[in-house]
C-alpha positions as CSV (number, residue, x, y, z in Angstrom):
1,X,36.9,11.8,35.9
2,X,38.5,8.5,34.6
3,X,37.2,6.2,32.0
4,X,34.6,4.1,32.6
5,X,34.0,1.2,29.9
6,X,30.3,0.9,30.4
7,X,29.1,4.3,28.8
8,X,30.7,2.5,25.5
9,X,27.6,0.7,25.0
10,X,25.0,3.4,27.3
11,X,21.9,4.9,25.6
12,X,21.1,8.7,25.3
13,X,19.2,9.6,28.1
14,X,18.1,12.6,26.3
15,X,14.4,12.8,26.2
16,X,13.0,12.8,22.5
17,X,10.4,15.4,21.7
18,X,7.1,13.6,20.9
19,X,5.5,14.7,17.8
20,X,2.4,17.2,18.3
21,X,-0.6,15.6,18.1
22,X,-2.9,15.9,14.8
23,X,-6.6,15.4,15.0
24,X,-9.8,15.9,12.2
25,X,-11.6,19.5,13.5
26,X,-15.5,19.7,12.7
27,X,-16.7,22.6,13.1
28,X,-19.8,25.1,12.9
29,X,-18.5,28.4,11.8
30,X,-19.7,31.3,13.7
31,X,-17.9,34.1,12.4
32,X,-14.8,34.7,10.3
33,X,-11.7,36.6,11.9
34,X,-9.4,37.9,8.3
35,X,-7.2,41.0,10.4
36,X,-4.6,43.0,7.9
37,X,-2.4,42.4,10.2
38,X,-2.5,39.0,11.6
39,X,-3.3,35.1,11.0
40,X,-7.1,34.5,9.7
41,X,-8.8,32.7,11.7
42,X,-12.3,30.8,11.3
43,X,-14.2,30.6,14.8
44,X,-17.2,28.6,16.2
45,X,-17.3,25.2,17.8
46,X,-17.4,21.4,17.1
47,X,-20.3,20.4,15.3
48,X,-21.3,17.8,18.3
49,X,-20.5,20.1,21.1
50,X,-21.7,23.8,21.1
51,X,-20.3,24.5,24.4
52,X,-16.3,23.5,22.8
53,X,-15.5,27.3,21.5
54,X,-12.8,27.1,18.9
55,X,-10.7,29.1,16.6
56,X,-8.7,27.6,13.6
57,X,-5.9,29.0,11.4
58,X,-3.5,27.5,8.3
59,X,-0.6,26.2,8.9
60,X,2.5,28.6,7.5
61,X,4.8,26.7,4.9
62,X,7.9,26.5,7.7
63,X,5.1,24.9,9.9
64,X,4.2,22.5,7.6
65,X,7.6,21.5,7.0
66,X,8.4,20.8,10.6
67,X,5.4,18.7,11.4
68,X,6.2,16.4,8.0
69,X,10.1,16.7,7.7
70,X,10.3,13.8,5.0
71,X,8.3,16.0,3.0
72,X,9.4,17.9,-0.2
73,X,9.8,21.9,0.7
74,X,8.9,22.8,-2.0
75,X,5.8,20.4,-3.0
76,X,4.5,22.3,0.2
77,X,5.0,25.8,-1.0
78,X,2.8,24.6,-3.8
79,X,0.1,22.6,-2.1
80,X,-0.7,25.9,-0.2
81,X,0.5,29.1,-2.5
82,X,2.3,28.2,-6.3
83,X,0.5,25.3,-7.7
84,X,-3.1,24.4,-9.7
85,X,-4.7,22.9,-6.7
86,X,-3.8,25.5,-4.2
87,X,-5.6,25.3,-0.6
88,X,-8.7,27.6,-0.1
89,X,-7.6,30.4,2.3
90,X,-9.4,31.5,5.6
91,X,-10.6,34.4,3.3
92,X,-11.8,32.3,0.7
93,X,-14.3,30.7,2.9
94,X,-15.5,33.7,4.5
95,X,-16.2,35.0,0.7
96,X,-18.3,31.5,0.2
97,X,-20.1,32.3,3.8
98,X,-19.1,28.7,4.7
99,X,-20.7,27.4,7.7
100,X,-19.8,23.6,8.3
101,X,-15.5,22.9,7.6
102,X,-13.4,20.2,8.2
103,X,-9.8,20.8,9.5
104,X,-7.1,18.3,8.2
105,X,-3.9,17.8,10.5
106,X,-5.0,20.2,13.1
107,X,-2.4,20.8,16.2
108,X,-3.7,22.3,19.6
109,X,-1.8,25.4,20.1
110,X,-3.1,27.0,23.5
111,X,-6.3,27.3,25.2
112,X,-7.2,31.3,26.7
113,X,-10.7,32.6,27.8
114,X,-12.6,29.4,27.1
115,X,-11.3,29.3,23.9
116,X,-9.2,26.4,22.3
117,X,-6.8,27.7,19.5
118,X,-5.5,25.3,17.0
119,X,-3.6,25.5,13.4
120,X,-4.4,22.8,10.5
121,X,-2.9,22.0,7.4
122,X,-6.0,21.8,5.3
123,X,-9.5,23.4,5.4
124,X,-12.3,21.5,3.4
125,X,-15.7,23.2,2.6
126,X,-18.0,20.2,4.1
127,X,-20.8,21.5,2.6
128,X,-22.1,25.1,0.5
129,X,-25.7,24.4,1.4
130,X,-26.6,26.4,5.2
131,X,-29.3,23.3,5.6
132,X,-27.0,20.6,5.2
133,X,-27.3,18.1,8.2
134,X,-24.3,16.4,9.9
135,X,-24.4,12.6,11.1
136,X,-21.3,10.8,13.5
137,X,-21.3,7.6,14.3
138,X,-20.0,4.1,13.3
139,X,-20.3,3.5,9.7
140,X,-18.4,2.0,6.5
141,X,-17.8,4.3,3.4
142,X,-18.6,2.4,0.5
143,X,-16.9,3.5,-2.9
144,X,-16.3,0.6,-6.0
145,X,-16.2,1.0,-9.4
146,X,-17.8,-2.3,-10.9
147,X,-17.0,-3.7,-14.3
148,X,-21.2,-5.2,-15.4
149,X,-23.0,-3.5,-12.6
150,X,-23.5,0.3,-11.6
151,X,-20.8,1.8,-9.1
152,X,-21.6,1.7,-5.9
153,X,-21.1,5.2,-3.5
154,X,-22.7,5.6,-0.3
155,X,-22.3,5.2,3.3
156,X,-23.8,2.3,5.9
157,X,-24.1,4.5,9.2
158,X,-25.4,2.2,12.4
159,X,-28.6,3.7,13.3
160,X,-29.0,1.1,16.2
161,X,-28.2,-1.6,17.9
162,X,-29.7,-4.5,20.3
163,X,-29.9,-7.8,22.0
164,X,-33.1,-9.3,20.5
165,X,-35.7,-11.1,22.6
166,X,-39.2,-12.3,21.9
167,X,-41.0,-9.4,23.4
168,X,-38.6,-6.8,21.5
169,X,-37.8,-8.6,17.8
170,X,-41.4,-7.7,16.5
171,X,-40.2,-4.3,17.2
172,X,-36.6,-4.4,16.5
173,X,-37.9,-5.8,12.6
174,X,-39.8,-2.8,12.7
175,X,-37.8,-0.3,13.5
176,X,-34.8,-1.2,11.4
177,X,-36.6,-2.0,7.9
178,X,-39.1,0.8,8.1
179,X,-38.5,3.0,4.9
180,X,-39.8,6.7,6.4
181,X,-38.2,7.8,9.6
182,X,-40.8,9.5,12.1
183,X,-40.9,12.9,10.2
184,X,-41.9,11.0,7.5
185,X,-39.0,11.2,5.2
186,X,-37.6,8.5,2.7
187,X,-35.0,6.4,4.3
188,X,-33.1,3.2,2.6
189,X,-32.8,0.6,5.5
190,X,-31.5,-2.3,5.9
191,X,-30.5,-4.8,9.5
192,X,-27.7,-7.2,10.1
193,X,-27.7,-10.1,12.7
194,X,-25.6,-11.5,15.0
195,X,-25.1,-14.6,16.2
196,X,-23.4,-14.8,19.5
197,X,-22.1,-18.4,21.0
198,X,-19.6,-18.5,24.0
199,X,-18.9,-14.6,23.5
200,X,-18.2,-14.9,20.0
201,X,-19.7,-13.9,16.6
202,X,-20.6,-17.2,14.6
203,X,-22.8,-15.8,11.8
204,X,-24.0,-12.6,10.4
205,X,-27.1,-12.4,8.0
206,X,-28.5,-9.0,6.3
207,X,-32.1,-8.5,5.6
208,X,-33.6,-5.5,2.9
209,X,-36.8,-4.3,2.2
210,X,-38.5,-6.5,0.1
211,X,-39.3,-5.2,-3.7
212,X,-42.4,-4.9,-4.7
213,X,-43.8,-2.9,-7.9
214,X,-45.5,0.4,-8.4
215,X,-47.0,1.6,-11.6
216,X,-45.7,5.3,-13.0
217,X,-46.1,7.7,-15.8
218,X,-43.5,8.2,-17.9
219,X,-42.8,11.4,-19.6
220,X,-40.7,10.5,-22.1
221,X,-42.7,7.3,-23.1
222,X,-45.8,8.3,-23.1
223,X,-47.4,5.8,-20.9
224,X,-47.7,4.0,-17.4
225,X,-44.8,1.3,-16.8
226,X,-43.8,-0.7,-13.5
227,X,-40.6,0.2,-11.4
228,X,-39.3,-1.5,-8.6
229,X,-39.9,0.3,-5.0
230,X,-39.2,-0.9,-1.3
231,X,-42.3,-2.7,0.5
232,X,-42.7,-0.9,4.0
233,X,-41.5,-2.8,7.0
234,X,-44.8,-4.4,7.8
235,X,-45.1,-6.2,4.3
236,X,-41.3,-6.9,4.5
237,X,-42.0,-8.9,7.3
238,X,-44.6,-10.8,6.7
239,X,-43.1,-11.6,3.6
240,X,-39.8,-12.6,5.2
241,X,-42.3,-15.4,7.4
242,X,-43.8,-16.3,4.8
243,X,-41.5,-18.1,3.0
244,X,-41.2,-16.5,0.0
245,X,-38.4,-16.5,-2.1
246,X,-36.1,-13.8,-3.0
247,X,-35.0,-12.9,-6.2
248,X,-31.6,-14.2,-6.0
249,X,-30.2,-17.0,-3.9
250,X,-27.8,-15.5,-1.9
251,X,-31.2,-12.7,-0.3
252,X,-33.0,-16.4,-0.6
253,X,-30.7,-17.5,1.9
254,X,-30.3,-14.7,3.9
255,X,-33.8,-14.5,4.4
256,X,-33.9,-18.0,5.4
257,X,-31.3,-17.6,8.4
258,X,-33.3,-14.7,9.9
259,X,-36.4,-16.0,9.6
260,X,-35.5,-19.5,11.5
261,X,-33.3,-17.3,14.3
262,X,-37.1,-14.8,14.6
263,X,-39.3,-17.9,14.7
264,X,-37.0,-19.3,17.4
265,X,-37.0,-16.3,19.1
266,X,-41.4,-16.2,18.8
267,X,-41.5,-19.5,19.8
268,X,-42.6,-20.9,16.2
269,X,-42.7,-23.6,14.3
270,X,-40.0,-24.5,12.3
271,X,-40.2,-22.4,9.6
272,X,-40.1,-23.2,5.4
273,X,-36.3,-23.1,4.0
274,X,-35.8,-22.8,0.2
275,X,-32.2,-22.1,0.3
276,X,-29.4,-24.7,0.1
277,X,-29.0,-24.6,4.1
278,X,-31.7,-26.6,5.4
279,X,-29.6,-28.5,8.1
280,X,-27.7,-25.3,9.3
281,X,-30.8,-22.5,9.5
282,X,-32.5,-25.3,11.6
283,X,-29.7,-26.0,14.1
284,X,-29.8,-22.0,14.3
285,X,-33.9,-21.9,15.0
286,X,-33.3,-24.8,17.8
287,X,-30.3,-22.8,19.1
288,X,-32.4,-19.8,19.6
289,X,-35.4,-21.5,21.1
290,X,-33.5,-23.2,23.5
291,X,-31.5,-20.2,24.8
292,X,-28.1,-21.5,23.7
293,X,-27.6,-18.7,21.4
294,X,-27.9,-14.9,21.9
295,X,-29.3,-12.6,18.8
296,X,-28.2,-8.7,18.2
297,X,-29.8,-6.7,15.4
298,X,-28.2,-4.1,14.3
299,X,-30.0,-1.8,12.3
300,X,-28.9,0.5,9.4
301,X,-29.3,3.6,7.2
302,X,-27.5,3.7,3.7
303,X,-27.2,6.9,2.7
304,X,-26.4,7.6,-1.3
305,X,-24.1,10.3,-2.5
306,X,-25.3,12.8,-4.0
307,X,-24.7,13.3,-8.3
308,X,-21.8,15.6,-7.5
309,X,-19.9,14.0,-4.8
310,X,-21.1,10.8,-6.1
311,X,-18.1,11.5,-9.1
312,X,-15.9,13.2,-6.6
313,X,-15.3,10.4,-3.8
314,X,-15.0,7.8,-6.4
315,X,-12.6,9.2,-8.3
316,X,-10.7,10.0,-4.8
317,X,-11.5,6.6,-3.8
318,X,-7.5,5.5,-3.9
319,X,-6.3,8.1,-1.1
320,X,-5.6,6.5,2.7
321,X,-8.8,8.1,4.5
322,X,-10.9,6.8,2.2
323,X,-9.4,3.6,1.0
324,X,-8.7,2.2,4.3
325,X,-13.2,1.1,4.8
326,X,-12.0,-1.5,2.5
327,X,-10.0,-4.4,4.6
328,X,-7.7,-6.4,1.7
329,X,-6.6,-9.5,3.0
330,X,-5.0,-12.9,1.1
331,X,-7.0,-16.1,0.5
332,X,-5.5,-19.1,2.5
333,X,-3.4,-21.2,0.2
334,X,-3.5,-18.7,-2.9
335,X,-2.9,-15.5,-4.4
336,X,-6.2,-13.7,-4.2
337,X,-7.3,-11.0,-2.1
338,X,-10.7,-10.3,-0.4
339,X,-11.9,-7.1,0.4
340,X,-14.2,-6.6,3.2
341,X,-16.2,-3.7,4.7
342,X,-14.4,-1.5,7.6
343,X,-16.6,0.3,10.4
344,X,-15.4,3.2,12.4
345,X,-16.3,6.3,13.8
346,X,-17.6,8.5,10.7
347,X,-18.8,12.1,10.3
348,X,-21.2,12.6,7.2
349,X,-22.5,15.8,6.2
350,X,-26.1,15.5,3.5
351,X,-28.5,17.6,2.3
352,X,-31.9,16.2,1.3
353,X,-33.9,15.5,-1.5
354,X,-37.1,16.6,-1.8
355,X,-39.0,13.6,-0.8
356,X,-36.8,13.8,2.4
357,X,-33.9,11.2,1.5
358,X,-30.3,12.3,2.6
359,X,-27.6,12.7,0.3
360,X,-23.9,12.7,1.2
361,X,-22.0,15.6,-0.1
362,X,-19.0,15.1,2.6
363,X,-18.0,11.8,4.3
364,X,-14.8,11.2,6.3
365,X,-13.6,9.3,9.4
366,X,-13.5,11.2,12.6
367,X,-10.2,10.8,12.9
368,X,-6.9,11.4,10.7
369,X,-5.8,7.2,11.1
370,X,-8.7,5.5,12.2
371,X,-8.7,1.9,13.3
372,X,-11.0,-0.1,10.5
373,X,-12.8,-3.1,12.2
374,X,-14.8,-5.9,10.7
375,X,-18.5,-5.3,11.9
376,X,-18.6,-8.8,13.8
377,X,-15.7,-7.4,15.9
378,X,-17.2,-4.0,16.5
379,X,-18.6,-4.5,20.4
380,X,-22.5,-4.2,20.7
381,X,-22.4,-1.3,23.3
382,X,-20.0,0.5,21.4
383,X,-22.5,0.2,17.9
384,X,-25.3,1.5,20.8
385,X,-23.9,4.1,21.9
386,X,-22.7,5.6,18.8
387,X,-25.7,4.7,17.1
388,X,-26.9,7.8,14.9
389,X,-30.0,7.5,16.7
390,X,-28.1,8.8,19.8
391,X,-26.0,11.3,17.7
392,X,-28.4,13.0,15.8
393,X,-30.3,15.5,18.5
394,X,-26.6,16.5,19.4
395,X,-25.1,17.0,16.0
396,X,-28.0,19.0,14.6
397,X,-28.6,21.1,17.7
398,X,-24.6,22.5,17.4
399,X,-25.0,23.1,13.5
400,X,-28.9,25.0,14.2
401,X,-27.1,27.1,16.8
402,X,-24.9,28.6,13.9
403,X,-26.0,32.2,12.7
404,X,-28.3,32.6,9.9
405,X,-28.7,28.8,9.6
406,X,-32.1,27.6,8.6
407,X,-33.9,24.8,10.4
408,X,-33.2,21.4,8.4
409,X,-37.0,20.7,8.9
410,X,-38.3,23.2,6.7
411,X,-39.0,22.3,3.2
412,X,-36.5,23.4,0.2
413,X,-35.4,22.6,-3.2
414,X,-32.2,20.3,-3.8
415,X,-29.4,22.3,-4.2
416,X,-26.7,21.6,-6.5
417,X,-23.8,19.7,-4.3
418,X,-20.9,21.9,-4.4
419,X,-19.1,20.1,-1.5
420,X,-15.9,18.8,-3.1
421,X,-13.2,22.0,-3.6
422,X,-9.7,21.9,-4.1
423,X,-9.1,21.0,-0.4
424,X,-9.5,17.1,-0.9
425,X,-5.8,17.4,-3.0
426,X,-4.4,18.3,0.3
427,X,-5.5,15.4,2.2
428,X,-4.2,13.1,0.1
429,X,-0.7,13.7,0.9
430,X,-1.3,14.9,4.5
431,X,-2.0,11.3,5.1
């Protein structure tokens, strides 16, 4: 062989191992697997597909340490057996008869008899409550501490999403802002819409449930006072055509958009404005009626946590899953920053209250590094299909089909929410 002066500058043709893949697991426990002899194992199938049978174990520490080589050794060995914040073992959740757990950093191992087999780094109790409901679909986590206003902690899940006409908008309105769903459960609503020009998103407007007052006993005052509830969607709309004002000026305005882009829509007069965008809400209403512009609604469900979690996820609020529904980006010709709401695929567990309202004890993206979009550059088929609307009956069928889980139908107290354990430390430097 003699010497050939090209290999000088040749590249290894060696093939370079590419990392396992590592995935979120939801899953509806059936049965536990804790052998004397062997890995534990928890077993049952993914929350939206009852057919997908699966078993999960932990990761050992030498596993761990392979998949995340720029990781510490020995921060491991305390993440999962020496330090305060341990992980819950496979044990550990059989002895809480956990039913509904999320799997951080989970690896496929093998699939044998129609069973998939995987190992995870982390194990996180979704929920201690056999009732608690799951949701997936797109949504934005919502978790900021405010300096002269309450903190804000809940989640805006897409609970559909359409091209609006004039025989569907009536309908649409309805639908969207209506404040019981059909069981007849308190819901929060709220709508966003789009407007579409040449393919693109030019304007988005939101529209709540107007306020109106009811008149209550109080207990601890010793007489009748007036708080502020949600009109029903009827009322809401016919005080959106109305004209009325809102009580601030940005809903003012709001209100004003949406109700020149419906009376287009209805073929109406141009309506009253009483914000400062006279000249802009009626270019949109002429837009409309003349079929130059096309109109989505998208309609919502904002779902509160609940008291527990509500402290839990705020103080977590910093770590990557969670941080990145917020979208930071710099102000054009300055220093400051804007944040704006992310959407992405999302997997909320809730139990209810008693008047039927949900409240989040477990919310996370569906997967480990999820792509965070602006909700003008989510697609409208892909907010329709993974409307909750279109999730639910599949989500709630695979967590009914677990053993010794109750119907979420049937009436029962609040529990306390005992979701948040140990297992959210884990996460945090998983990611």
């Amino acid at each position: 062989m003699s010497f050939n002066p090209d290999v000088l500058n040749s590249k290894s043709t060696a093939q370079k191992t590419e990392p396992a893949k590592r995935e979120r697991l939801i899953i509806v426990v059936d049965e536990y697997a804790t052998p004397s002899d062997g890995f534990h194992y928890a077993i049952g199938h993914k929350f939206d597909n009852p057919n997908e049978k699966i078993r999960v174990r932990l990761n050992t520490v030498d596993e761990r340490a392979k998949d995340m080589p720029r990781q510490d050794r020995e921060k491991i060995e305390k993440q999962y057996k020496s330090g305060e914040n341990t992980r819950d073992t496979i044990a550990d959740k059989l002895k809480a008869n956990i039913k509904l757990l999320s799997f951080d950093d989970a690896v496929l191992l093998n699939t044998a008899e129609g069973v998939t087999e995987y190992r995870a780094h982390w194990a996180q109790t979704m929920s201690t409550d056999p009732t608690a409901e799951v949701y997936s679909g797109i949504a934005h986590i919502r978790l900021r501490e405010m300096e002269n206003a309450p903190s804000q902690a809940y989640v805006e899940m897409v609970k559909g999403a359409n091209v609006a006409t004039s025989e569907n908008i009536d309908q649409l309105l309805h639908d969207a802002l209506a404040i019981k769903d059909n069981e007849g459960r308190a819901r929060d609503p709220f709508m966003a819409v789009r407007v579409i020009y040449q393919d693109k998103v030019h304007h988005t407007s939101r529209l709540y449930p107007a306020p109106t007052t009811k008149s209550v006993f109080d207990q601890d005052l010793g007489r009748s006072k007036d708080i502020s509830v949600p009109m029903d969607a009827a009322d809401t709309i016919s005080h959106l055509m109305s004209g009325a004002k809102h009580s601030s000026k940005y809903a003012t305005g709001q209100a004003d958009t949406i109700r020149a882009i419906v009376a287009g829509l209805k073929g109406l007069d141009v309506p009253e404005f009483n914000g400062n965008n006279q000249v802009k809400d009626t270019n949109l209403y002429h837009g409309v009626k003349g079929g130059h512009l096309k109109i989505e609604v998208i309609s919502f469900e904002k779902l509160d946590f609940g008291p527990d979690s509500r402290k839990t996820y705020l103080s977590n609020k910093g770590r990557p899953h969670l941080k990145s529904y917020d979208l930071v980006s710099s102000r054009e010709g300055s220093n400051e920053t804007s944040v704006t709401s992310g959407y992405t695929e999302t997997v909320v567990a809730f139990v209810r209250h008693p008047d039927g309202e949900p409240l989040v004890v477990f919310a996370s993206p569906s997967e480990m590094w999820p792509e965070q979009k602006l909700l003008k550059d989510v697609p409208l088929e892909v907010l329709a299909t993974r409307a909750i609307d279109n999730e639910l009956s599949s989500g709630l069928a695979a967590v009914q089909d677990a053993e010794a889980m109750p119907t979420p139908k049937k009436k029962r107290e609040l529990k306390k929410d005992k979701s948040a354990d140990n297992s959210s430390e884990g996460e945090a430097l998983s990611m």
